[in-house]
N, CA, C and O atoms as a GROMACS GRO file, in nm:
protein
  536
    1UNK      N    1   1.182  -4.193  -7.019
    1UNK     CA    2   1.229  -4.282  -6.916
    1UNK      C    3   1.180  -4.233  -6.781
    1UNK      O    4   1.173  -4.111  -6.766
    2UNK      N    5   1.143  -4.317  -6.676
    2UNK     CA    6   1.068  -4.300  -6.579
    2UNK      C    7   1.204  -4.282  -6.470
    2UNK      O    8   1.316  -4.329  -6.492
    3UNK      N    9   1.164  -4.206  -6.356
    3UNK     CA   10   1.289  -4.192  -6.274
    3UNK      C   11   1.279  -4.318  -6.158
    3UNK      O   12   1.186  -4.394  -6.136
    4UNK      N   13   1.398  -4.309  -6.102
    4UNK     CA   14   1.468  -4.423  -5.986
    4UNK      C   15   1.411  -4.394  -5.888
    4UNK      O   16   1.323  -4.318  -5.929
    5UNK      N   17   1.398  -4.404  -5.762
    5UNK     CA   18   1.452  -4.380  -5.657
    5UNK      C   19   1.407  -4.492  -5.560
    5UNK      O   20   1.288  -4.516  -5.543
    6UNK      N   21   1.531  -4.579  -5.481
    6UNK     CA   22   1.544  -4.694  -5.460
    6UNK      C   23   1.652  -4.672  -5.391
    6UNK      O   24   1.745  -4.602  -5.434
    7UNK      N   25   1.652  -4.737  -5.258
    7UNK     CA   26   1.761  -4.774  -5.152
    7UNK      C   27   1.765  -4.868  -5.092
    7UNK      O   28   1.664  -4.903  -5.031
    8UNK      N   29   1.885  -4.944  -5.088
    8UNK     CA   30   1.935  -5.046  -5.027
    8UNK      C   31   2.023  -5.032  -4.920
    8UNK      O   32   2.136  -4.996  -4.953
    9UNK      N   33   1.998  -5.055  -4.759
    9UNK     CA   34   2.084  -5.028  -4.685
    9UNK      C   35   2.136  -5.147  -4.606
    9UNK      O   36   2.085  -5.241  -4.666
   10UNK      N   37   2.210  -5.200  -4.502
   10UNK     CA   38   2.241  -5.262  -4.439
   10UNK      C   39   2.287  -5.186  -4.290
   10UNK      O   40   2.405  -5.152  -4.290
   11UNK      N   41   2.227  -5.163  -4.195
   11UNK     CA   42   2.294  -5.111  -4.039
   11UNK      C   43   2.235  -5.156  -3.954
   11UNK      O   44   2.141  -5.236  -3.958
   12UNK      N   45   2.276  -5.116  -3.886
   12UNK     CA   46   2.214  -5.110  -3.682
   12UNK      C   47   2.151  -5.011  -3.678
   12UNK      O   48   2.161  -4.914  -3.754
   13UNK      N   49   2.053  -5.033  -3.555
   13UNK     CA   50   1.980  -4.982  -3.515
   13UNK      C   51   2.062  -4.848  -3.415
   13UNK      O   52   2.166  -4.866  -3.352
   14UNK      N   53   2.005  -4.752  -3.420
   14UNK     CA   54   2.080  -4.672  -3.353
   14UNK      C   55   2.016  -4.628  -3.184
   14UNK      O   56   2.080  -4.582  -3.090
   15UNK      N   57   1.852  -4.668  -3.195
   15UNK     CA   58   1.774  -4.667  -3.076
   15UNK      C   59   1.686  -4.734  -3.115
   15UNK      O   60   1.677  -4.748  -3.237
   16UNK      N   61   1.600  -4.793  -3.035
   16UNK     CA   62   1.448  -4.845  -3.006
   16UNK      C   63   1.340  -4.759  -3.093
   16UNK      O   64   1.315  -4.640  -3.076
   17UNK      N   65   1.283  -4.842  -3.185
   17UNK     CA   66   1.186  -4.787  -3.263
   17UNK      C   67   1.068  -4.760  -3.194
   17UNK      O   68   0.995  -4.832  -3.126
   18UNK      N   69   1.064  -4.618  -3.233
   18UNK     CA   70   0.902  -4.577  -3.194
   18UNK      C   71   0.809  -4.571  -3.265
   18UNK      O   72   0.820  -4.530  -3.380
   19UNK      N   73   0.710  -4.606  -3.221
   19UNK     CA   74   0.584  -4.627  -3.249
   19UNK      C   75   0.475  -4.547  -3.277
   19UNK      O   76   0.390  -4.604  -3.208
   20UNK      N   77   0.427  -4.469  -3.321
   20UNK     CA   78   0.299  -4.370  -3.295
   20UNK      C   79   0.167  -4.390  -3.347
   20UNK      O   80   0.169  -4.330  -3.455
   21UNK      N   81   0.023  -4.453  -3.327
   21UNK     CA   82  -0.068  -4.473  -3.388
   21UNK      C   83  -0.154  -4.310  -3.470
   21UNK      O   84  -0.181  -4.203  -3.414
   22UNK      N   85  -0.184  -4.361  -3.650
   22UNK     CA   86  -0.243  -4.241  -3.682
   22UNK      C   87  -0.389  -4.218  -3.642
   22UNK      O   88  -0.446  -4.282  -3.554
   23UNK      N   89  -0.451  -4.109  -3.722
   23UNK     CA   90  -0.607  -4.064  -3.680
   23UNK      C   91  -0.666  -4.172  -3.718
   23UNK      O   92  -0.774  -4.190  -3.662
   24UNK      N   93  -0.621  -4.284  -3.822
   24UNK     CA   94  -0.734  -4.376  -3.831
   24UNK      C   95  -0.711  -4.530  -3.812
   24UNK      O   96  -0.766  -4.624  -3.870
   25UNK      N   97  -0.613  -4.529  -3.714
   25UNK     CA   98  -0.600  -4.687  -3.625
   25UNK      C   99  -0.462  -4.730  -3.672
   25UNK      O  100  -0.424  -4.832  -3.615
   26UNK      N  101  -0.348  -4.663  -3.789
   26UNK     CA  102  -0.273  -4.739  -3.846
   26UNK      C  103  -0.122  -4.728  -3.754
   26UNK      O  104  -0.128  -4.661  -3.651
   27UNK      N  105  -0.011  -4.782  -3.784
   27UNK     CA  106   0.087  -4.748  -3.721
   27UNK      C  107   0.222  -4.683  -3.803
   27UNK      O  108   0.252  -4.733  -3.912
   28UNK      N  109   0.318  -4.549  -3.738
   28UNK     CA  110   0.414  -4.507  -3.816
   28UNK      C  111   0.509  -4.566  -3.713
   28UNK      O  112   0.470  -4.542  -3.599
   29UNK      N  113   0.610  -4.629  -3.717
   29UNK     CA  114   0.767  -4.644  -3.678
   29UNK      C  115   0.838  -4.522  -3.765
   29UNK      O  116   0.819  -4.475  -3.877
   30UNK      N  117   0.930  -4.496  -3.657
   30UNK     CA  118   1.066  -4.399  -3.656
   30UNK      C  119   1.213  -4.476  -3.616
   30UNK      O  120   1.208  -4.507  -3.498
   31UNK      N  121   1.270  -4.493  -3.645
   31UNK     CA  122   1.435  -4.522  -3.630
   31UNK      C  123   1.542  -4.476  -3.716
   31UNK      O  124   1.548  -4.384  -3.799
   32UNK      N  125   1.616  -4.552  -3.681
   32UNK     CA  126   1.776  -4.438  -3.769
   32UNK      C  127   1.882  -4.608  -3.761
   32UNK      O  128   1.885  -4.687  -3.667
   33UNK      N  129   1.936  -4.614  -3.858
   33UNK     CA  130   2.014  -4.673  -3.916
   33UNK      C  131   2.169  -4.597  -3.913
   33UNK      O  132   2.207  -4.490  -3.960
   34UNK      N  133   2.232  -4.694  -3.843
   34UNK     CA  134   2.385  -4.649  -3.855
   34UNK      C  135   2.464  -4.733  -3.937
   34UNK      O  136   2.492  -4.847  -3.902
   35UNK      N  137   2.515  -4.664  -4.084
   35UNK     CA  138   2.587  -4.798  -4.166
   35UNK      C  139   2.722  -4.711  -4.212
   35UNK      O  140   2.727  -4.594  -4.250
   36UNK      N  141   2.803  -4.785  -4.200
   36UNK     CA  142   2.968  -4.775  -4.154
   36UNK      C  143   2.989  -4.791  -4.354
   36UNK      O  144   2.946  -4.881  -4.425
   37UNK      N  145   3.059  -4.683  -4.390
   37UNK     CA  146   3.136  -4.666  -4.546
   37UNK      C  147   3.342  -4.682  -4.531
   37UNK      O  148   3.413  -4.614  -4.456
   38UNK      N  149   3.372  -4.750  -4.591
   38UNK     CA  150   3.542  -4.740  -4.588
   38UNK      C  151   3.581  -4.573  -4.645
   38UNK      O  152   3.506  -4.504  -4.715
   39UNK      N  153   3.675  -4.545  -4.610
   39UNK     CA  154   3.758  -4.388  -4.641
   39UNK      C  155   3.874  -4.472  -4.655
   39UNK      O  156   3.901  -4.577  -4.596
   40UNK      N  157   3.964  -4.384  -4.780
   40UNK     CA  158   4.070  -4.448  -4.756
   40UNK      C  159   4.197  -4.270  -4.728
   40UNK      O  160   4.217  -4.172  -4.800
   41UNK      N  161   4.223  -4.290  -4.659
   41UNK     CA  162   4.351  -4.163  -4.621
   41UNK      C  163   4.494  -4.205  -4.665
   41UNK      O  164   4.526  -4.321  -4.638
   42UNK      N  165   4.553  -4.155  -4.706
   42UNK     CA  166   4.692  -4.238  -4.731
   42UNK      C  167   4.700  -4.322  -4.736
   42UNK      O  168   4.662  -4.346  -4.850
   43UNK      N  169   4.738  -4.451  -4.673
   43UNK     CA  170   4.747  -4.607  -4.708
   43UNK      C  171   4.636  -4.644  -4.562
   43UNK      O  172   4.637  -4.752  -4.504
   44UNK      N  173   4.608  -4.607  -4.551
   44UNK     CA  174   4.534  -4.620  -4.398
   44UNK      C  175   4.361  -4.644  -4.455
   44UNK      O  176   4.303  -4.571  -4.536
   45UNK      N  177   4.326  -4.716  -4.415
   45UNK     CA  178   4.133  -4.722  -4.457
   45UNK      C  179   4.075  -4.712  -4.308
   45UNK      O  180   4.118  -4.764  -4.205
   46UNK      N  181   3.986  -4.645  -4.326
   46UNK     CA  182   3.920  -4.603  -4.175
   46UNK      C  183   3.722  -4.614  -4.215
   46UNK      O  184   3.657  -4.575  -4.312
   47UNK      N  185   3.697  -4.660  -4.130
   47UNK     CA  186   3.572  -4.647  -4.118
   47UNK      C  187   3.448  -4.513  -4.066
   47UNK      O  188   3.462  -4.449  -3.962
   48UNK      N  189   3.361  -4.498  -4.137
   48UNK     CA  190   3.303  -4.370  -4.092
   48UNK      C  191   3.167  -4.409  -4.129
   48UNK      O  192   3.130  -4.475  -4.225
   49UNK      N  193   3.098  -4.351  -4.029
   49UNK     CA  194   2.972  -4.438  -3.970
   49UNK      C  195   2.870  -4.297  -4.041
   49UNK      O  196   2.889  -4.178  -4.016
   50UNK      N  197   2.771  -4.352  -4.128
   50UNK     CA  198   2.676  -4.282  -4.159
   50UNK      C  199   2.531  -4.313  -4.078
   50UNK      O  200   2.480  -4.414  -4.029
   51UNK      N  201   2.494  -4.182  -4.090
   51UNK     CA  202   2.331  -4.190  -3.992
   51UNK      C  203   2.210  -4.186  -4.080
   51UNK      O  204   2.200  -4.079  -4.140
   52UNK      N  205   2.106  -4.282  -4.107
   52UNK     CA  206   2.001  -4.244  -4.193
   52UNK      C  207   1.878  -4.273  -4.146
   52UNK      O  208   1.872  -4.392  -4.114
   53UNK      N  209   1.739  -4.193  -4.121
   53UNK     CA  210   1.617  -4.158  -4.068
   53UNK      C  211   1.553  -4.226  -4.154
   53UNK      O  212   1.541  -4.196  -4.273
   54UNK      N  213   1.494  -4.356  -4.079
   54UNK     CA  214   1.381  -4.460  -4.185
   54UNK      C  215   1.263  -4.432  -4.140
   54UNK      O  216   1.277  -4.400  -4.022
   55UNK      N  217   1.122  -4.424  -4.179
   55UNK     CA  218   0.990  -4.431  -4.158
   55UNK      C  219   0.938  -4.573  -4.190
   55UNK      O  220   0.972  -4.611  -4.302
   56UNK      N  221   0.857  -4.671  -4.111
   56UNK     CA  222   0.796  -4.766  -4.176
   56UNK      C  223   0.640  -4.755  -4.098
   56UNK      O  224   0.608  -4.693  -3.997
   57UNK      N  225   0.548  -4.856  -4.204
   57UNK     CA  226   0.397  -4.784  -4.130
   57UNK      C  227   0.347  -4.920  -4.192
   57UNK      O  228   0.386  -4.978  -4.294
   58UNK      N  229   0.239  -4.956  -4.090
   58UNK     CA  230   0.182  -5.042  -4.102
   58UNK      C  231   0.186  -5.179  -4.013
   58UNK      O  232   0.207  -5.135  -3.900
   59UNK      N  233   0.178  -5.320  -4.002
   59UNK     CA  234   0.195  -5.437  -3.987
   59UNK      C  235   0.335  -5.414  -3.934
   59UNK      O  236   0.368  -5.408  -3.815
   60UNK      N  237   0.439  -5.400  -4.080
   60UNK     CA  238   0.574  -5.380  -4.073
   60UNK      C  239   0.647  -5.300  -3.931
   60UNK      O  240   0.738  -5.349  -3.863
   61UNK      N  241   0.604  -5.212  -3.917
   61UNK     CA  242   0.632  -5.096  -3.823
   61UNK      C  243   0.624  -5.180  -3.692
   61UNK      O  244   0.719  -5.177  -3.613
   62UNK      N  245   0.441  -5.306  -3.653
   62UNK     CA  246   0.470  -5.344  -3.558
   62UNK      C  247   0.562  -5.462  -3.520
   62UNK      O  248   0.592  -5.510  -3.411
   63UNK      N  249   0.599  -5.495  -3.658
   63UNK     CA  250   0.726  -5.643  -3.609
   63UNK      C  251   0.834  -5.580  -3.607
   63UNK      O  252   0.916  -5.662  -3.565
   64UNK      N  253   0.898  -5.461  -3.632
   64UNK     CA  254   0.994  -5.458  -3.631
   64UNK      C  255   0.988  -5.408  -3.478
   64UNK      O  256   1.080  -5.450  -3.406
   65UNK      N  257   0.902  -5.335  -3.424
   65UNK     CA  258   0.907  -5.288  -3.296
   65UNK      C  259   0.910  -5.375  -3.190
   65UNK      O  260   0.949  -5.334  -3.081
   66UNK      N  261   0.864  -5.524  -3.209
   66UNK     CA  262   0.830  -5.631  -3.112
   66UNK      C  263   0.972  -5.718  -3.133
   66UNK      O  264   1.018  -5.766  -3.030
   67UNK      N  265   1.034  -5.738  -3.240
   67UNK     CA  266   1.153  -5.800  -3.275
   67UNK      C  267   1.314  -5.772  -3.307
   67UNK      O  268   1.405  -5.846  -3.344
   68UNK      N  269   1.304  -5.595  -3.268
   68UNK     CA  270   1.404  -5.556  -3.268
   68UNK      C  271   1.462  -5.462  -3.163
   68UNK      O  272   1.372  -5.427  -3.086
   69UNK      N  273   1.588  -5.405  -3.128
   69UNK     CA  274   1.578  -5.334  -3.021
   69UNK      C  275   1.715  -5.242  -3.093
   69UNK      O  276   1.763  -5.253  -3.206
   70UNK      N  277   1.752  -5.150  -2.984
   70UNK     CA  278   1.860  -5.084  -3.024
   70UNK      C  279   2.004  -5.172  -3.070
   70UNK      O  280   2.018  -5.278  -3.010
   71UNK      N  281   2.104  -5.140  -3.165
   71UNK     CA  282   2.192  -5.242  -3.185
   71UNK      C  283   2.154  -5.379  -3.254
   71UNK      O  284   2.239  -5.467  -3.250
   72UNK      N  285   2.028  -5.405  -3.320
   72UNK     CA  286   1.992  -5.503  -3.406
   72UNK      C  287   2.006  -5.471  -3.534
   72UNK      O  288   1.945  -5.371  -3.571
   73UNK      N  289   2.088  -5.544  -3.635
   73UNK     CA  290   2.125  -5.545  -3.777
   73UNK      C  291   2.006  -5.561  -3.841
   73UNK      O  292   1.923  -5.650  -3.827
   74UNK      N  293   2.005  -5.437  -3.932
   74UNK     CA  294   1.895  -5.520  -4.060
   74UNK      C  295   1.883  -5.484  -4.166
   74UNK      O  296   1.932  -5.371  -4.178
   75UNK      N  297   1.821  -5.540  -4.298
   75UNK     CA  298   1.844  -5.473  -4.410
   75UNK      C  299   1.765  -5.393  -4.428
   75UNK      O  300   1.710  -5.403  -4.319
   76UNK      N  301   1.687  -5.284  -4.500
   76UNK     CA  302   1.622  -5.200  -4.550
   76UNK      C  303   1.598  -5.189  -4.678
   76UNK      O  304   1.680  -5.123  -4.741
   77UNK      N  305   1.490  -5.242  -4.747
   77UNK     CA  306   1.508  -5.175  -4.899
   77UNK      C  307   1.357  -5.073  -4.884
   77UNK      O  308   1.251  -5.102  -4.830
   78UNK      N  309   1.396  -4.955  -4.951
   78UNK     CA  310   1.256  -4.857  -4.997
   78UNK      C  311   1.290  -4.759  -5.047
   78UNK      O  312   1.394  -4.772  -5.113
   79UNK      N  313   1.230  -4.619  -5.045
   79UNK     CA  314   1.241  -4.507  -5.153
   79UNK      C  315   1.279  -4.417  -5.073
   79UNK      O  316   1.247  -4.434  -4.955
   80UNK      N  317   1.338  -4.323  -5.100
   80UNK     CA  318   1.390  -4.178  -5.012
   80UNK      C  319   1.271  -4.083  -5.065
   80UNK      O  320   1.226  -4.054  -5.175
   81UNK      N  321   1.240  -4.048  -4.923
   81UNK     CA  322   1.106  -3.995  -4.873
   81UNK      C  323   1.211  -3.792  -4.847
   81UNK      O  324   1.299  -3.768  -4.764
   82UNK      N  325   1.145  -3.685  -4.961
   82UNK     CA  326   1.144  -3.614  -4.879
   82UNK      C  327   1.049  -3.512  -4.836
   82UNK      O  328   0.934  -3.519  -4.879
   83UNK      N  329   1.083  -3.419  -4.756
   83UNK     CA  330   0.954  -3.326  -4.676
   83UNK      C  331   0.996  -3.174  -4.666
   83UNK      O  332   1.107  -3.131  -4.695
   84UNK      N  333   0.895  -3.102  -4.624
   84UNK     CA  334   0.997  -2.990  -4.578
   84UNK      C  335   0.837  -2.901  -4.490
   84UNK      O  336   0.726  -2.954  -4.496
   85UNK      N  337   0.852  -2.813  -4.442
   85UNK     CA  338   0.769  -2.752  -4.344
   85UNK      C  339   0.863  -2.595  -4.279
   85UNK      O  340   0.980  -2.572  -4.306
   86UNK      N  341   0.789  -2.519  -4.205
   86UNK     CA  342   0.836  -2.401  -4.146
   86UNK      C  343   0.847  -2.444  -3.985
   86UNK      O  344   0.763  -2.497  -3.912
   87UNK      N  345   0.997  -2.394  -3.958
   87UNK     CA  346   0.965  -2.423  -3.803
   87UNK      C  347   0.915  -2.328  -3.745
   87UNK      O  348   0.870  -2.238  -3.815
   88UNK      N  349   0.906  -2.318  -3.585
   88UNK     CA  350   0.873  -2.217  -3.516
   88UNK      C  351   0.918  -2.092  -3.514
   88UNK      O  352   0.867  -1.984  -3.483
   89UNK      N  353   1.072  -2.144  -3.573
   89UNK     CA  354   1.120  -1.980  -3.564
   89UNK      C  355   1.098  -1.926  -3.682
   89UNK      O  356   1.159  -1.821  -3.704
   90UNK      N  357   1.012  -1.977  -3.782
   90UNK     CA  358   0.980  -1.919  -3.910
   90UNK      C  359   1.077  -1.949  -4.008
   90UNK      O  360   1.044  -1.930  -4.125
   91UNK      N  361   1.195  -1.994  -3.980
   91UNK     CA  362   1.273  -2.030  -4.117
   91UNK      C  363   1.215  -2.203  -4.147
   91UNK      O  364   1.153  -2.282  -4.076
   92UNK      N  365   1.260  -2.210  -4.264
   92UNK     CA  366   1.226  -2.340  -4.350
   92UNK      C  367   1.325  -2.487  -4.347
   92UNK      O  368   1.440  -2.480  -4.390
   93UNK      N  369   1.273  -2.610  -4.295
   93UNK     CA  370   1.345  -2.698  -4.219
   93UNK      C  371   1.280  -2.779  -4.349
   93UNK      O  372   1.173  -2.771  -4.409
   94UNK      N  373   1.408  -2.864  -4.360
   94UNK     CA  374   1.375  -3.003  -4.434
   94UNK      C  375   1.418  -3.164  -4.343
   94UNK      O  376   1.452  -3.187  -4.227
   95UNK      N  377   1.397  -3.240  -4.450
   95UNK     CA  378   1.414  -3.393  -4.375
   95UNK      C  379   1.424  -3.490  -4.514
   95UNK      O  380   1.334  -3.491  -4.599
   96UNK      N  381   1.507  -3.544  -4.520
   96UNK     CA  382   1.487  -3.676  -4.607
   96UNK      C  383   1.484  -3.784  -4.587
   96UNK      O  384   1.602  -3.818  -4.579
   97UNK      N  385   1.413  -3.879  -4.570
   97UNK     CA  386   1.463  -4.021  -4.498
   97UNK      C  387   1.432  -4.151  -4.548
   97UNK      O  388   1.309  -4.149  -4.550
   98UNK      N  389   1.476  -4.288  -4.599
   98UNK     CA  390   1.405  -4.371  -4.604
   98UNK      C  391   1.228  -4.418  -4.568
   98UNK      O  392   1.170  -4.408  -4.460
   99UNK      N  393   1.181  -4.466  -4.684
   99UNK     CA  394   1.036  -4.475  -4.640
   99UNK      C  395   1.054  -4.662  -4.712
   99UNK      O  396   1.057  -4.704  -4.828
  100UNK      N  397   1.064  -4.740  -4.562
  100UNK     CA  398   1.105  -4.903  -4.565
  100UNK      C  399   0.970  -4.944  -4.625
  100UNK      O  400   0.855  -4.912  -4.593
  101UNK      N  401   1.035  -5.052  -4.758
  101UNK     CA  402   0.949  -5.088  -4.847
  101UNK      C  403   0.911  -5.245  -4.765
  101UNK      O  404   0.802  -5.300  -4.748
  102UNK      N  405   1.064  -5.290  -4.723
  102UNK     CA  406   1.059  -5.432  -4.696
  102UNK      C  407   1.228  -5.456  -4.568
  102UNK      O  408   1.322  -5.380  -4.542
  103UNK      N  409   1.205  -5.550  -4.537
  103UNK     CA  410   1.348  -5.538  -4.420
  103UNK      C  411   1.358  -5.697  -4.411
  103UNK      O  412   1.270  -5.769  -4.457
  104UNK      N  413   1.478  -5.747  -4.344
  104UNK     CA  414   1.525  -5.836  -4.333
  104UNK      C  415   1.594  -5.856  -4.186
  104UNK      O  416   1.664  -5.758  -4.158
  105UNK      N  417   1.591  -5.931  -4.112
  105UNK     CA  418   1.656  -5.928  -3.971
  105UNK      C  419   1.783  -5.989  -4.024
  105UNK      O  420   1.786  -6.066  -4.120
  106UNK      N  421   1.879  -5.953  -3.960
  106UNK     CA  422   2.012  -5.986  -4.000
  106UNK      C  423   2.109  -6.014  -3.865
  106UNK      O  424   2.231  -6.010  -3.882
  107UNK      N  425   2.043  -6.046  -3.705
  107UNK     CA  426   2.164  -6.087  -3.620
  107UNK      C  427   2.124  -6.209  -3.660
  107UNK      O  428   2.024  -6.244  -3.722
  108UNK      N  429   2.258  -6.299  -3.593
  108UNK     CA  430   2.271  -6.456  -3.625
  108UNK      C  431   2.184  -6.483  -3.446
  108UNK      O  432   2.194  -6.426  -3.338
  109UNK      N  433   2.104  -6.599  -3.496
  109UNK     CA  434   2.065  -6.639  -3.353
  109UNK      C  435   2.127  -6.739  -3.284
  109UNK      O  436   2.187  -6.820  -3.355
  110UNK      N  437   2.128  -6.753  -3.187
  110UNK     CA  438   2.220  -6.852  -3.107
  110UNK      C  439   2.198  -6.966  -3.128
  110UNK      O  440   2.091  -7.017  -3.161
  111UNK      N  441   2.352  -7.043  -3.103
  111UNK     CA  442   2.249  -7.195  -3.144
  111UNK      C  443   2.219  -7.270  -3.090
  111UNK      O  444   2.278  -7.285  -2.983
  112UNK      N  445   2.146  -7.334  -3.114
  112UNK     CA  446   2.015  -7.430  -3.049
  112UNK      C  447   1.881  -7.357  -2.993
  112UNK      O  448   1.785  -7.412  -2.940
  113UNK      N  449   1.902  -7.202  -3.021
  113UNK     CA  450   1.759  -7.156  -2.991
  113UNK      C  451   1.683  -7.143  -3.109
  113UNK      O  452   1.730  -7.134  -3.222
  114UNK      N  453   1.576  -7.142  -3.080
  114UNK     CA  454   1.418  -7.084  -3.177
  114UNK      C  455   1.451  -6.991  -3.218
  114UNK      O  456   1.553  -6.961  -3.155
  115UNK      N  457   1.428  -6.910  -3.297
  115UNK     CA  458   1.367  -6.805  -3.373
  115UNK      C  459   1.277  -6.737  -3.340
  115UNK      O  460   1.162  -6.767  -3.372
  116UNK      N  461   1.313  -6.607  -3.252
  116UNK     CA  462   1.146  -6.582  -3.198
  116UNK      C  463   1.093  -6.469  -3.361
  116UNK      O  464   1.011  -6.377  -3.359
  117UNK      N  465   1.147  -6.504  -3.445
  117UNK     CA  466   1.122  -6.376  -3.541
  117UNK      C  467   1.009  -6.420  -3.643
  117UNK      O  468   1.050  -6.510  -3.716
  118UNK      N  469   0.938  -6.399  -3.656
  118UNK     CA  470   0.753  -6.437  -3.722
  118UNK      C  471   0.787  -6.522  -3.817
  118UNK      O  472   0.906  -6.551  -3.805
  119UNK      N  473   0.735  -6.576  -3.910
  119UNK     CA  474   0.790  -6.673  -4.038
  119UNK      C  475   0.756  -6.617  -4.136
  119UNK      O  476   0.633  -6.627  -4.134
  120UNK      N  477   0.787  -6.554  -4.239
  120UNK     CA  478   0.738  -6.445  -4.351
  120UNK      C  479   0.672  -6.337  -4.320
  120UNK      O  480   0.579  -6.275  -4.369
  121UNK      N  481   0.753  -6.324  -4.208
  121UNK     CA  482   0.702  -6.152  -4.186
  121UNK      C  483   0.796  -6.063  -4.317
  121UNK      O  484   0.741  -6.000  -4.407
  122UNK      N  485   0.958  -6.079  -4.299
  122UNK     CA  486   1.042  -6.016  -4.375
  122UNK      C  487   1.034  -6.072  -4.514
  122UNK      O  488   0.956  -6.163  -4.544
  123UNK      N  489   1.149  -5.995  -4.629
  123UNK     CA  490   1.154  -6.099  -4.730
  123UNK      C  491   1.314  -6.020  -4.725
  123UNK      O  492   1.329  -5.914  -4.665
  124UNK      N  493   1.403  -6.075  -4.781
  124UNK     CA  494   1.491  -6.006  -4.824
  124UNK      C  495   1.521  -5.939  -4.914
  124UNK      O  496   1.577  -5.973  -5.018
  125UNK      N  497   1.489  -5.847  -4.886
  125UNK     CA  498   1.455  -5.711  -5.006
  125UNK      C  499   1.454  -5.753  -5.142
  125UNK      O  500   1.536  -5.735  -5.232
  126UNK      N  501   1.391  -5.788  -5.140
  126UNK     CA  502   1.357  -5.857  -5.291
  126UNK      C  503   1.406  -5.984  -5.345
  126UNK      O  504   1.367  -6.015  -5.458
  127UNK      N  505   1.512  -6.090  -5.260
  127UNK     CA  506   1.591  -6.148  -5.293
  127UNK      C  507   1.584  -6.292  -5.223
  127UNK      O  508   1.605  -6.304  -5.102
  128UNK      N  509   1.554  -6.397  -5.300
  128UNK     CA  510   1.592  -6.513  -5.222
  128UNK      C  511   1.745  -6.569  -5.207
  128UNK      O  512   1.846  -6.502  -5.224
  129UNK      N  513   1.738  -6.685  -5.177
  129UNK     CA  514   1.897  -6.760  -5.185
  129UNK      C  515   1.934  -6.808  -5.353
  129UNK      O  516   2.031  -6.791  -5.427
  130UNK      N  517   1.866  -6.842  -5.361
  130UNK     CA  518   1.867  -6.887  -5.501
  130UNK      C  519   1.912  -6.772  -5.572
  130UNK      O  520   1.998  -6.802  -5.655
  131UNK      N  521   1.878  -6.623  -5.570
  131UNK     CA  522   1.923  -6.503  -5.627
  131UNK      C  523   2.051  -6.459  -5.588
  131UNK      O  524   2.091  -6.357  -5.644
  132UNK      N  525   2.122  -6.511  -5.506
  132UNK     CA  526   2.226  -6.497  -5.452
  132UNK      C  527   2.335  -6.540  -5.518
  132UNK      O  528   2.344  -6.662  -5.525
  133UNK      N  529   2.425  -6.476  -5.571
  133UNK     CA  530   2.548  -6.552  -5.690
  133UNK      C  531   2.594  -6.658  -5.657
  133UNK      O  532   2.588  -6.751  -5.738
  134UNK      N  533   2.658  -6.681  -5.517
  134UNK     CA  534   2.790  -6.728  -5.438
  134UNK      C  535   2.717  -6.836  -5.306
  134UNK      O  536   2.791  -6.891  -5.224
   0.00000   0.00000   0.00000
């Protein structure tokens, strides 16, 4: 049997995606996803906000950078990416982070305006309406 590894997220943006072009013309985006899990404490349920480090590269990287800003909802589906390297001070640093396969914009737009958001740029992570139970 072949192994998993597959993530589905839903958050906000936690800052403005950056941008960095590589050695041979392409583009990497950096951002972080903040997505909120229930706790439950005694009879009390409380919310607690998780932080997760996405990479996207390519095309992708530049719509999300032109169409999203800090505080914009969106979905995420891709694979957990990890790394590891020596820092400066000589001990050994890791990183794990989403590496976005596909995304979905998820604020509601106002109504009676346009859509400034491309037309099949996104897909929903794999999923139309029709795939949708409810």
């Amino acid at each position: 049997m072949s192994d998993i590894n597959k993530v589905l997220i839903i958050g906000r943006l936690t800052r403005d995606i950056e941008i960095k072009t590589t050695n041979n013309g392409g583009f990497v985006g950096k951002f972080s996803l903040a997505s909120n899990r229930k706790e439950k404490s005694g009879d009390t349920w409380t919310e607690k906000p998780g932080f997760f480090d996405c990479v996207v590269f390519g095309k992708s990287a530049e719509i999300l950078k032109q169409y999203t800003r800090k505080g914009s909802k969106l979905c995420v589906d891709g694979s957990l990416r990890w790394s590891s390297w020596e820092g400066t001070d000589g001990k050994k640093q890791s990183k794990t982070e989403i590496a976005v396969e596909s995304f979905q914009f998820l604020d509601a737009k106002p109504q009676g305006e346009q859509s400034s958001e491309p037309q099949g740029a996104a897909t929903f992570c794999g999923m139309g309406d029709e795939d949708i139970p409810f």
